[in-house]
N, C-alpha and C positions, 0 to 999 in steps of 0.2 A: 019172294019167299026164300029162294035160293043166297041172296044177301041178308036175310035175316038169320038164319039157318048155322051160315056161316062166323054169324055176329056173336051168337050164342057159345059156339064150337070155339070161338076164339078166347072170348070171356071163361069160358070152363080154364082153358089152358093158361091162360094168364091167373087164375083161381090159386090152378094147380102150383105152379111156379111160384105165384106169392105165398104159397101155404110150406113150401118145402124153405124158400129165402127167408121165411121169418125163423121157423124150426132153428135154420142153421145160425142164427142171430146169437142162439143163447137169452140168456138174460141182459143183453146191451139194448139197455131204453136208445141208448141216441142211434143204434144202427137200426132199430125198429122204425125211428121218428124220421131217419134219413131214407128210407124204402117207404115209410106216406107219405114224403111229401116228393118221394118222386112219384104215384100214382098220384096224386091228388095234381100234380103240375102238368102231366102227358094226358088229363080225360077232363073231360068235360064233367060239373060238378054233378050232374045225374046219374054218369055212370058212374064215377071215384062212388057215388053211395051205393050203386048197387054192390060191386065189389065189394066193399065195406059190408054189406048184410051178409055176402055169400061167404067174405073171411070169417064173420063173428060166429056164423053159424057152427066153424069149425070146434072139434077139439080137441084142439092145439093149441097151448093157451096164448104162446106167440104170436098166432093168429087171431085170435081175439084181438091180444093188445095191438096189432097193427091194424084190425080194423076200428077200433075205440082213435085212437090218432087219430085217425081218417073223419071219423066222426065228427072229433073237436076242429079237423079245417074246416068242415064243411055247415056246422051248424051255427056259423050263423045269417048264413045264405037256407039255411033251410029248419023250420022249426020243430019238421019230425025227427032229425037226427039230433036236436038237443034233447028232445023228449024221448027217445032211445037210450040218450046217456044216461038221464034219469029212472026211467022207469026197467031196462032190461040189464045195462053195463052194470048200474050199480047194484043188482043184486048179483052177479058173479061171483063166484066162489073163489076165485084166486090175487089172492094179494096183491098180486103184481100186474094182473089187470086194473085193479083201484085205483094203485099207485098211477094207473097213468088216464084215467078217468078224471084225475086232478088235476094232471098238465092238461086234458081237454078240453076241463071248462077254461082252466085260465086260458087257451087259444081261443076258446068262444069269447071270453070279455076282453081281450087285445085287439081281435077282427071287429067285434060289434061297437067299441068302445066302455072302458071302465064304469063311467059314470053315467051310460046311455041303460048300462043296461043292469044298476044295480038295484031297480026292483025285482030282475032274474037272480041276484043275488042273495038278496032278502028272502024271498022265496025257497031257493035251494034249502037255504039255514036252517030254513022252519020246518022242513021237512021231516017225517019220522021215521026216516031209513036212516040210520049215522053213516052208512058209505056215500049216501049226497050231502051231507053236512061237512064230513071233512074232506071232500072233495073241493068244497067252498075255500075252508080253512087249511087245508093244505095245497092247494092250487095258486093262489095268489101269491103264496109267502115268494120272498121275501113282502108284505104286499106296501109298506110305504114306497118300495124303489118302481111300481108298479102309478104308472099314469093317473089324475087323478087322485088317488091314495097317497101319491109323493106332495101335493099341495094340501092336503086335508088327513096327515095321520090322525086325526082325534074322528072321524069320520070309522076310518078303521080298527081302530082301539075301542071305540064303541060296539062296532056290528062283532066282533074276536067276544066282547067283556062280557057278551049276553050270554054268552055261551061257559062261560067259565065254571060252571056247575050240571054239565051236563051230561044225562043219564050214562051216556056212553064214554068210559075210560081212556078208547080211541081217538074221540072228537076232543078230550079236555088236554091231553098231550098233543094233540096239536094247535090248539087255542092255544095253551099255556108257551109251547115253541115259537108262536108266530109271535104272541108279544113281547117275550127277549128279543126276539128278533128286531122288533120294532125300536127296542130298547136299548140299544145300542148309539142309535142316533136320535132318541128322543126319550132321553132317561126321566126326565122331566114329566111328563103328560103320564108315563107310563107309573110314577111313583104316585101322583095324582089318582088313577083309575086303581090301583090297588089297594088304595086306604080308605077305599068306600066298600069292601070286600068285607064280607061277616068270614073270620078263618076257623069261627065255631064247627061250618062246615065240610066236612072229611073232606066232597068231593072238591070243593072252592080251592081249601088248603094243596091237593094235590095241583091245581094249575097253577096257583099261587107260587108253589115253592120253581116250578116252572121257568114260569113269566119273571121272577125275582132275581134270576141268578146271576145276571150283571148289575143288578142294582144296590 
């Protein structure tokens, strides 16, 4: 009891510490990402989650964001903290927690594999929250240089195209980003998927002009 006791008394204080060390972060993504993956390196992947709930609980939104990281190492050894990213991170109210709710799925299809696990991808997309949708499409980018998607861009240029008309302004500016993106080194495919585009529609023509701008 008394090393349990103790187990707890220590996790608070380590809580406390990582909730004041992310504070003093600021808005630096990489010094965030550098303090999870020193916790997710020093504990064993049960504890790194609980930490991770007791961070997210905080609000501080630096501590969200370091426990959202924490999340994307850990999920894909565990399928309740992908389902935490989706159903609690992405409704957070701050930006800057989204923003990195996108590097954690892309950590979750790096660790599980790209192409293992792109009916989790599919899935995301079709979602009707746009902060999991462009979590999807802004996660991956650049996404041909991404495993997988570097042998099969028309693979990727597909799953982005579905989306090119879609309700949310936020998810089409970043479909329309990711395939300039794409377009860069596959001008070709990407002039191909554009000219089956109806630009009668406002929303299309907004990715369109997007996706277009190196071509």
């Amino acid at each position: 009891m008394f090393l349990l006791l103790q187990f707890f008394n220590d996790m608070k204080q380590d809580i406390k510490r990582l909730v004041k060390q992310a504070r003093k972060s600021g808005d630096y993504f990489t010094e965030l990402r550098r303090i999870a993956e020193e916790v997710f390196s020093k504990n064993p992947t049960k504890i790194a989650i609980q930490i991770s709930r007791h961070l997210y609980a905080s609000e501080v939104y630096q501590a969200r964001s370091l426990a959202t990281y924490i999340f994307g190492m850990t999920s894909a050894e565990s399928k309740l903290c992908l389902d935490f990213l989706r159903t609690r991170v992405s409704k957070d109210e701050d930006w800057r927690v989204q923003e990195i709710l996108a590097q954690a799925f892309d950590r979750f299809c790096s660790d599980a594999g790209y192409e293992l696990v792109l009916p989790t991808i599919k899935d995301w997309l079709s979602d009707s929250n746009p902060n999991v949708r462009r979590a999807v499409t802004e996660g991956l980018r650049i996404w041909t240089s991404r495993p997988y998607f570097n042998e099969h861009p028309e693979i990727a240029i597909d799953l982005l195209s579905k989306h090119r008309g879609d309700e949310s302004e936020y998810v089409r500016k970043s479909v329309g980003n990711a395939l300039r993106d794409i377009s860069r080194k596959h001008k070709g495919l990407i002039k191909v998927e554009l000219k089956k585009w109806n630009l009668a529609e406002k929303t299309v023509m907004q990715t369109y002009k997007l996706a277009s701008k190196f071509i």
